[in-house]
C-alpha positions in Angstrom: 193.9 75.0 111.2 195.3 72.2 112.6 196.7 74.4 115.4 193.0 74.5 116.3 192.6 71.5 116.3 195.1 70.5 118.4 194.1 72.8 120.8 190.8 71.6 121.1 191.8 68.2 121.5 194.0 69.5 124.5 191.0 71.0 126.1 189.4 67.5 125.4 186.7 69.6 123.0 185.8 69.0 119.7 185.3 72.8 118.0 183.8 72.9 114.5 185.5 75.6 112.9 183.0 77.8 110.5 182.9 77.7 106.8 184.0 81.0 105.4 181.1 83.5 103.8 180.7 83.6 100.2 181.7 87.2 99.6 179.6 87.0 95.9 176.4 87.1 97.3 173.9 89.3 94.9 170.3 89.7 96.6 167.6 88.9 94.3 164.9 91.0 93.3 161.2 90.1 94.3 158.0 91.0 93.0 155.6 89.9 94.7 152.0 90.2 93.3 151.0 91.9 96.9 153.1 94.9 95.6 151.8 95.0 92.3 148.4 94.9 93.6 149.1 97.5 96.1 150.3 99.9 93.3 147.2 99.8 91.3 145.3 100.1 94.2 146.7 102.9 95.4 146.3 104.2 91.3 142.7 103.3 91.2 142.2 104.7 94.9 143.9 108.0 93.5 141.3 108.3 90.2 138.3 107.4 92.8 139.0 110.2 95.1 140.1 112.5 91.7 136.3 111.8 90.2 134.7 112.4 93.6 136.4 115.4 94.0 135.0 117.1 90.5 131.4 115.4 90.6 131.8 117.3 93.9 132.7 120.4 92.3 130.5 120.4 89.6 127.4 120.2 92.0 128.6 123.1 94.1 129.5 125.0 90.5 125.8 123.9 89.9 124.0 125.2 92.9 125.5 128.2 92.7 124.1 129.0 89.1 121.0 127.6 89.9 121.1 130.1 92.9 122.1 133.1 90.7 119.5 132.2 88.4 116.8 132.3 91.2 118.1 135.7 92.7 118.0 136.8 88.4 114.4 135.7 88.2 113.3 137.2 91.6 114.7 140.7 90.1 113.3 140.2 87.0 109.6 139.5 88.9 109.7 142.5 91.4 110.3 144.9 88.1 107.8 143.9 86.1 105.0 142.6 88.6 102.8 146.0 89.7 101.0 144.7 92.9 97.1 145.0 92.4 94.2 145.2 95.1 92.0 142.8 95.7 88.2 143.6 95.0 85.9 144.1 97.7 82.9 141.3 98.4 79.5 142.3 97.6 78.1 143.4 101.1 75.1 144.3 100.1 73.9 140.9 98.6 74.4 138.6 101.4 74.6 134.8 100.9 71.6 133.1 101.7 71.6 129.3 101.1 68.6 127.5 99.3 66.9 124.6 99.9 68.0 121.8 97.8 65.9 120.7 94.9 67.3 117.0 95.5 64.5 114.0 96.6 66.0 113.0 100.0 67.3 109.7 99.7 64.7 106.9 101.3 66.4 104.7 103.5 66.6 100.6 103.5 66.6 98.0 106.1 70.1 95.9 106.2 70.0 92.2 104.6 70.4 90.5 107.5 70.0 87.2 105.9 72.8 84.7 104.3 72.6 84.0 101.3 72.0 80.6 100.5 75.4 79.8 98.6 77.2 81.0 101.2 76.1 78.8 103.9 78.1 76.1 105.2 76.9 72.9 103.9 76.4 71.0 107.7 74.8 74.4 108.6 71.9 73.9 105.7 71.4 70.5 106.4 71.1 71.2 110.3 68.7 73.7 109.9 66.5 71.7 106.6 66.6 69.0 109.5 65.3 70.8 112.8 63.3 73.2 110.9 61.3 71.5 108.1 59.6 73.6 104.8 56.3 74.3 106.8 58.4 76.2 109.5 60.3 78.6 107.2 57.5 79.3 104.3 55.8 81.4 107.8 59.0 84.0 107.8 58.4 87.1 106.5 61.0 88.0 104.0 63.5 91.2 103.6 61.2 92.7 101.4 58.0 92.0 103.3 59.5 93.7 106.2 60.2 96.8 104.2 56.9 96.8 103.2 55.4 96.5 106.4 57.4 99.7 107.8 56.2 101.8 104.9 52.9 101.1 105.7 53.6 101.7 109.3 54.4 105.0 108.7 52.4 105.8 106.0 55.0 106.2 103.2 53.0 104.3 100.6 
């Protein structure tokens, strides 16, 4: 060593010389909770595709009974089913329709008019103002006017 170091001090260099490895090195084993997690995971992943695959397999398993049953019944129906013919109409007593025994209905004139709740209040007090009581007692009412058209045409 101190042949080295002489040397470097010829060369006008300073050389650190490098520790010697420890030769008893023994690695340490990690778990890391990434690996654990990816274990069960992978466990759980495993019984998810397991149950998919049988819920798959029972439907299949099911359909194809169900299927079997239906070809079964469809047998079962063309044995014991004799087709039969339909009867023939009566030609010889034609419909004819009659005349309703019913009163037809008579008809009414709309209600035009508002009732006098449903108003709005500034319309009310407009039309008590520009119209006073002696104007509005001369309006026929609803019924009035039905009365008149009857008469009109003779209905009373």
């Amino acid at each position: 060593m101190e042949e080295l170091l002489v040397e470097a001090e010829g060369a006008q260099q300073i050389c650190l010389i490098k520790p010697p490895v420890k030769k008893n090195i023994i690695p340490i084993d990690l778990k890391l909770h990434n690996d654990i997690r990816a274990v069960g995971r992978a466990r759980f992943a495993h019984q998810v595709a397991e149950k998919r695959r049988l819920i798959k397999q029972y439907k299949m398993e099911r359909e194809r009974q169900q299927k079997l049953e239906e070809q079964e019944e469809i047998k079962r129906l063309r044995k014991e089913l004799i087709p039969k013919a339909q009867l023939m109409p009566y030609f010889d007593r034609p419909f004819v329709p009659r005349r309703s025994e019913k009163q037809p209905t008579v008809p009414r004139e709309p209600k035009f008019c508002i009732p006098r709740h449903k108003t709005i209040r500034c319309c009310r007090m407009s039309c008590n103002y520009m119209s006073g009581p002696s104007q509005l007692q001369h309006l026929p009412s609803s019924v009035e006017k039905t009365e008149a058209l009857y008469k009109n045409r003779g209905l009373q």
